[in-house]
N, C-alpha and C positions, 0 to 999 in steps of 0.2 A: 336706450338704457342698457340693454343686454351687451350691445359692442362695447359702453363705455366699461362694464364691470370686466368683459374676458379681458380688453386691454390692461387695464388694473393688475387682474391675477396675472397675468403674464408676465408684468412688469417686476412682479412678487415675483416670481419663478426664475427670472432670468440670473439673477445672480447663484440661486442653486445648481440651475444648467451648466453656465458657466464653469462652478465648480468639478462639478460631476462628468463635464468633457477638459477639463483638462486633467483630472485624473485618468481618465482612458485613455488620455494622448501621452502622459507618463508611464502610462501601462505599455501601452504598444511600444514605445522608445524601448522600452526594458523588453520587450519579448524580442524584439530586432538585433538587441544588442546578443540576448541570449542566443539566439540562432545564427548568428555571425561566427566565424569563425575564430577560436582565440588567436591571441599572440602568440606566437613562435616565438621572439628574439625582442630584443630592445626594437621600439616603433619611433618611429620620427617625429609622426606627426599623427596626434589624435583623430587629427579630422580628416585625414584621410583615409586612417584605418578604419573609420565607424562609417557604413553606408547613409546616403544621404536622408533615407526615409528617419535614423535617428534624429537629424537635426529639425530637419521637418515636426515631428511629432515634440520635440524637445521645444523648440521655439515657437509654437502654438501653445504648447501649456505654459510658456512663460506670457505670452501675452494675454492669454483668457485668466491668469491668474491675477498679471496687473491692472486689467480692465475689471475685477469684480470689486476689486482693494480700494484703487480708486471711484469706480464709482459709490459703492459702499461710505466712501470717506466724504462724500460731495451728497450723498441723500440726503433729503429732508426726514424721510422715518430713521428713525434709531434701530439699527442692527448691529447684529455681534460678527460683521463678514471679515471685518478686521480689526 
């Protein structure tokens, strides 16, 4: 009984975690970007100018973003995740 209830609340929690790290991985993209050097001159190319730990941190909050959307949108309990 006890296993089946943590698994439960966990299940409940996951979509907040979710939230709450892809917010810090938006966070960290933006401090990386801040401590990166600016632009001098016209850039070529974005993705080259920005080191790769931005895109890293950037493409993990889009996917923990779209994994909470959808599964939000696929629950049986009614929530407001999206």
């Amino acid at each position: 009984m006890e296993k089946a209830y943590s698994k439960g609340l966990l299940l409940d929690r996951l979509p907040k975690i979710s939230a709450i790290l892809s917010f810090v991985f938006i966070t960290m993209a933006l401090v990386v970007i801040e401590q990166h050097s600016p632009a001098t001159g016209y850039e070529l190319s974005l993705y080259d100018s920005l080191p790769a730990a931005t895109w890293i941190f950037l493409v993990a909050a889009i996917v923990l973003g779209t994994g909470t959307i959808v599964s939000a949108a696929f629950s049986e309990k009614k929530n407001n995740y999206w």
